[in-house]
Residue frames as a rotation matrix with the C-alpha (Angstrom) as fourth column:
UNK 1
-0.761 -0.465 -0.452 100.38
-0.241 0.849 -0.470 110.86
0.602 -0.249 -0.759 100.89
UNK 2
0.385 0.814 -0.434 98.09
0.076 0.441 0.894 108.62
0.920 -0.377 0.108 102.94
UNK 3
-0.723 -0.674 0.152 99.14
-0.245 0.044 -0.968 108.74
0.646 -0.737 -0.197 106.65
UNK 4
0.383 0.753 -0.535 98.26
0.403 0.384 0.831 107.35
0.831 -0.534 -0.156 109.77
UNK 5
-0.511 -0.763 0.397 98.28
-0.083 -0.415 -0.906 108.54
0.856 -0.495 0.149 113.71
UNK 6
0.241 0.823 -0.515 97.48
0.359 0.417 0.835 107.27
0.902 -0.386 -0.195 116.44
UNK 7
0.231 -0.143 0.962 97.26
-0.937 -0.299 0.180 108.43
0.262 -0.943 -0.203 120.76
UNK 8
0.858 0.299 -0.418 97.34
-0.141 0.919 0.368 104.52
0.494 -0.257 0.830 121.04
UNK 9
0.793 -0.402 0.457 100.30
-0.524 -0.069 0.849 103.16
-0.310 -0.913 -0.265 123.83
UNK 10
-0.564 -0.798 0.212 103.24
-0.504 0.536 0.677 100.60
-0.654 0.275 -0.705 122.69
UNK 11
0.725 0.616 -0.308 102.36
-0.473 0.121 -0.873 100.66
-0.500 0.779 0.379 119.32
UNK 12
0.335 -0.875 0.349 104.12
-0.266 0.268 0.926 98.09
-0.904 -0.403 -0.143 117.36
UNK 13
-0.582 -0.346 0.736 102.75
0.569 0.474 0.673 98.00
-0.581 0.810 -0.079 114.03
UNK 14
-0.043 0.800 -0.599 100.73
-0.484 -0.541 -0.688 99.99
-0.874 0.260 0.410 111.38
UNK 15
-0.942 -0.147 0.301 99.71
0.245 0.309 0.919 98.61
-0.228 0.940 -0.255 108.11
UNK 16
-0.650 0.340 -0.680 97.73
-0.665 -0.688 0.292 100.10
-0.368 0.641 0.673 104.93
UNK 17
-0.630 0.332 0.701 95.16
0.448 0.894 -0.021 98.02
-0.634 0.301 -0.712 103.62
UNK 18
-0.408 0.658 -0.633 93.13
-0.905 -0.385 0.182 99.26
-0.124 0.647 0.752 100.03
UNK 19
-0.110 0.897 0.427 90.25
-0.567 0.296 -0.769 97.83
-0.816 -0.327 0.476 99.40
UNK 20
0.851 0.515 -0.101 89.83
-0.262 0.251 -0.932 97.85
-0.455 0.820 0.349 95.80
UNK 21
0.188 -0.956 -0.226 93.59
-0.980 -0.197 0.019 96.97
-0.063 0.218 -0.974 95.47
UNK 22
0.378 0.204 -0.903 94.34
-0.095 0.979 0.182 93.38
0.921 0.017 0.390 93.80
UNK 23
-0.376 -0.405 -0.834 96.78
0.837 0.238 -0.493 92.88
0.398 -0.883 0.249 96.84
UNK 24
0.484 0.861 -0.157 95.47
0.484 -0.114 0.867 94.72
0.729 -0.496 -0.472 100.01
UNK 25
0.564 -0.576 -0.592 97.99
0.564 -0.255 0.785 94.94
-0.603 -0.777 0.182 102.19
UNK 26
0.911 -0.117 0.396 99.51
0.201 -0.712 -0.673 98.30
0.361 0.693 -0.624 100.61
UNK 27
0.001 -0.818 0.575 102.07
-0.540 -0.484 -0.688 98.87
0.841 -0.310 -0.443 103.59
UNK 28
0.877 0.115 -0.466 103.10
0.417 0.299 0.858 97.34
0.238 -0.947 0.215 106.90
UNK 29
0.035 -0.954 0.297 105.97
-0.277 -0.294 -0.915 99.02
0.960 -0.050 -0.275 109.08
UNK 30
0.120 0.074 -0.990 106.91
0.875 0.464 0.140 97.91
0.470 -0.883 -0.009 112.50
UNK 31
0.549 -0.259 0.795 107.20
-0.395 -0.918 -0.026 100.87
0.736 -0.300 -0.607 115.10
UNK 32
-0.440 -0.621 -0.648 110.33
0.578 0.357 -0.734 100.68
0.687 -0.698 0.202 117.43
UNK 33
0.362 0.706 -0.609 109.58
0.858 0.003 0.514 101.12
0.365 -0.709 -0.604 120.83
UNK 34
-0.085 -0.416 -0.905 109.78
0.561 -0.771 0.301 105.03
-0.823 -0.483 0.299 122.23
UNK 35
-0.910 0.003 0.415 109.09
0.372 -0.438 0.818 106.25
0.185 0.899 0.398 118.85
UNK 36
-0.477 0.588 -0.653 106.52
-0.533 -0.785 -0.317 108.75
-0.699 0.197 0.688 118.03
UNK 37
-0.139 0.469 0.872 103.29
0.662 0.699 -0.271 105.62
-0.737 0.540 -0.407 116.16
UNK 38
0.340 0.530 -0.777 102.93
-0.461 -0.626 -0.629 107.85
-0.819 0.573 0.032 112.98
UNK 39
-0.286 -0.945 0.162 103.34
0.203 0.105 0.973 107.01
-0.936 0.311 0.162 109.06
UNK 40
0.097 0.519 -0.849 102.98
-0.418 -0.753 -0.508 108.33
-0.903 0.404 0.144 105.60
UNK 41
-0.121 -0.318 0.940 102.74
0.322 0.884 0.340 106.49
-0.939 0.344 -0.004 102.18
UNK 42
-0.388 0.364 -0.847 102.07
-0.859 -0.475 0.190 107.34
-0.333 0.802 0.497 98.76
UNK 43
-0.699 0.038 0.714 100.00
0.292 0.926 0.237 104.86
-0.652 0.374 -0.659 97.31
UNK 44
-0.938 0.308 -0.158 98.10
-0.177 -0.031 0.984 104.45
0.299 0.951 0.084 93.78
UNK 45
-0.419 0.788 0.452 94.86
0.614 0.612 -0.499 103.67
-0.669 0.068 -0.740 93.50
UNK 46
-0.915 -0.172 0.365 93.07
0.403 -0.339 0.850 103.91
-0.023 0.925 0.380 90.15
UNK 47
-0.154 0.912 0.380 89.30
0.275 -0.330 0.903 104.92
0.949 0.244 -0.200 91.85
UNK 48
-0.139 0.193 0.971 87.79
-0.982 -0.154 -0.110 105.83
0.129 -0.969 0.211 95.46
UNK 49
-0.112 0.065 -0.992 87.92
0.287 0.957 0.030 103.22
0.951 -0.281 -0.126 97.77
UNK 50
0.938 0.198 0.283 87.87
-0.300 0.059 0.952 102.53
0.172 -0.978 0.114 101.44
UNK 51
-0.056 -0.974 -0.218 91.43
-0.194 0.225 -0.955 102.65
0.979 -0.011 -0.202 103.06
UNK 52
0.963 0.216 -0.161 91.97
0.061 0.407 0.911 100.47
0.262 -0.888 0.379 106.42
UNK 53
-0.198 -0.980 0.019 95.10
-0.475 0.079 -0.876 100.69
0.857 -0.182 -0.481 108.89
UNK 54
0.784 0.212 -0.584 95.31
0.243 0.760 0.602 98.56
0.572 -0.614 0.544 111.30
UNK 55
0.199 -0.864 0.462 97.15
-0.508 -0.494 -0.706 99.14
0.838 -0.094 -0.537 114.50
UNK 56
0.516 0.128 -0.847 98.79
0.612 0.637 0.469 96.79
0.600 -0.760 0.250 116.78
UNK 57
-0.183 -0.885 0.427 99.39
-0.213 -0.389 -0.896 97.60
0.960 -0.255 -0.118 120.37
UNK 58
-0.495 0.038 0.868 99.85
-0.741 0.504 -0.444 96.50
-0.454 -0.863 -0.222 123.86
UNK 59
-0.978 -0.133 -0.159 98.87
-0.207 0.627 0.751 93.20
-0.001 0.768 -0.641 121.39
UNK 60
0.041 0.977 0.211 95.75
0.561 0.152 -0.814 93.87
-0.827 0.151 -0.542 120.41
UNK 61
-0.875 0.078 0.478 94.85
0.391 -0.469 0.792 95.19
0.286 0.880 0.380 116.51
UNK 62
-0.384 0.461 -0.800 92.92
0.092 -0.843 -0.530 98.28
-0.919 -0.277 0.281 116.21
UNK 63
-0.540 -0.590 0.600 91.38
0.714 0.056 0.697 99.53
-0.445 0.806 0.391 113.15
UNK 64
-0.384 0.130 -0.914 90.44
0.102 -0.978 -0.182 102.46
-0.918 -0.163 0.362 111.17
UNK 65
-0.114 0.061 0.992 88.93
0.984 0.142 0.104 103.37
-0.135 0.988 -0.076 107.82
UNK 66
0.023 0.336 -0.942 88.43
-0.445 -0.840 -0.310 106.51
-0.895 0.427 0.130 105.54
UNK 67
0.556 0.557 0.616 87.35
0.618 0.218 -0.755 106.96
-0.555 0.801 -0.223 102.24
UNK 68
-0.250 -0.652 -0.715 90.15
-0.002 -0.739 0.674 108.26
-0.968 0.170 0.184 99.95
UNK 69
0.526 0.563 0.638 89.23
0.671 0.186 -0.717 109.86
-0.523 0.805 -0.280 96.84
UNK 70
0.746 -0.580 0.327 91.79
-0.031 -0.521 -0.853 112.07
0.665 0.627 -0.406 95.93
UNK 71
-0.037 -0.887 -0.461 95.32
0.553 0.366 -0.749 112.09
0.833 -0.282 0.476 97.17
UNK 72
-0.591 -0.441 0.675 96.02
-0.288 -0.666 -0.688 113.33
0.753 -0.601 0.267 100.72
UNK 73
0.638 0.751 0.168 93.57
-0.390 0.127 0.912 111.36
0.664 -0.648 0.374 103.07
UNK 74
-0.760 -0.520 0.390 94.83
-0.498 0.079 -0.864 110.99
0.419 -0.850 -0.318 106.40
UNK 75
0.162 0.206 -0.965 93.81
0.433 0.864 0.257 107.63
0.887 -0.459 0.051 109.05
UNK 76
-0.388 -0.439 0.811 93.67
-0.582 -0.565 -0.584 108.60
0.715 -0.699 -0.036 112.83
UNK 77
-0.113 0.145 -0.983 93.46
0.386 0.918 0.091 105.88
0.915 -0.369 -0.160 115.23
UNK 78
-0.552 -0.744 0.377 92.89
-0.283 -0.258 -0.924 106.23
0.784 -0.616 -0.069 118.52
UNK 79
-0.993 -0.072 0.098 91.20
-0.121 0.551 -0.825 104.74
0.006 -0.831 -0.556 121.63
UNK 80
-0.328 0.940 -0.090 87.89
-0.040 -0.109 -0.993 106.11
-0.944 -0.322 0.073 121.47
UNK 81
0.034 0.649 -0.760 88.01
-0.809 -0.428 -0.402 106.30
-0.586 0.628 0.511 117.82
UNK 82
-0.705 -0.313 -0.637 89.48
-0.574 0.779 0.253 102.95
0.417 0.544 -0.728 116.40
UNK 83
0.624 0.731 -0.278 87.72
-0.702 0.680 0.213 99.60
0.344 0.063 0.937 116.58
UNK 84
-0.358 -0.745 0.562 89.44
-0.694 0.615 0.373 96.62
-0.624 -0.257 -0.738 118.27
UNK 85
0.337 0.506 -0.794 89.57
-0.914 0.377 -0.147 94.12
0.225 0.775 0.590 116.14
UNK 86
0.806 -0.034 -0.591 90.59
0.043 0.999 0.000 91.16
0.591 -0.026 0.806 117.86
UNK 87
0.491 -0.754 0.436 93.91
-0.799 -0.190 0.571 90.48
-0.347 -0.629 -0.696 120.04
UNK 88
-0.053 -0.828 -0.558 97.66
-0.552 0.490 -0.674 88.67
0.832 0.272 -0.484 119.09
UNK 89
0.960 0.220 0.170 98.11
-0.275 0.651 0.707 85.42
0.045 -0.726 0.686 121.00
């Protein structure tokens, strides 16, 4: 499975995004609040790509990439290591 985890604070969302995937958006789950921001998917893909998760919290979107070529790549967000990518109005 593909999984993400992040140290990030009131996380409220994570979503999967494959590149080379006709539709991108692979996953999105919301995270209730007091929960433990972690999640795991299985997802297809038929070559190596570039997998993105995005993570919203305290509304702002984070994001992450790795390069998954064979099954089991793991996403790990986290302050110093994610990118902001913008903020929820």
């Amino acid at each position: 499975p593909v999984s993400v985890t992040t140290t990030l604070d009131k996380v409220t969302s994570i979503s999967f995004f494959v590149t080379e995937n006709p539709y991108a958006l692979a996953a999105s789950y919301k995270i209730a609040d007091g929960t433990i921001p972690g999640v795991a998917n299985r997802l297809k893909m038929a070559k190596t790509t570039k997998l993105v998760a995005i993570v919203e919290a305290d509304g702002k979107l984070y994001s992450a990439t790795s390069r998954a070529s064979k099954p089991g790549a793991s996403i790990r967000a986290s302050q110093t290591s994610a990118a902001p990518c913008g903020s929820i109005s």
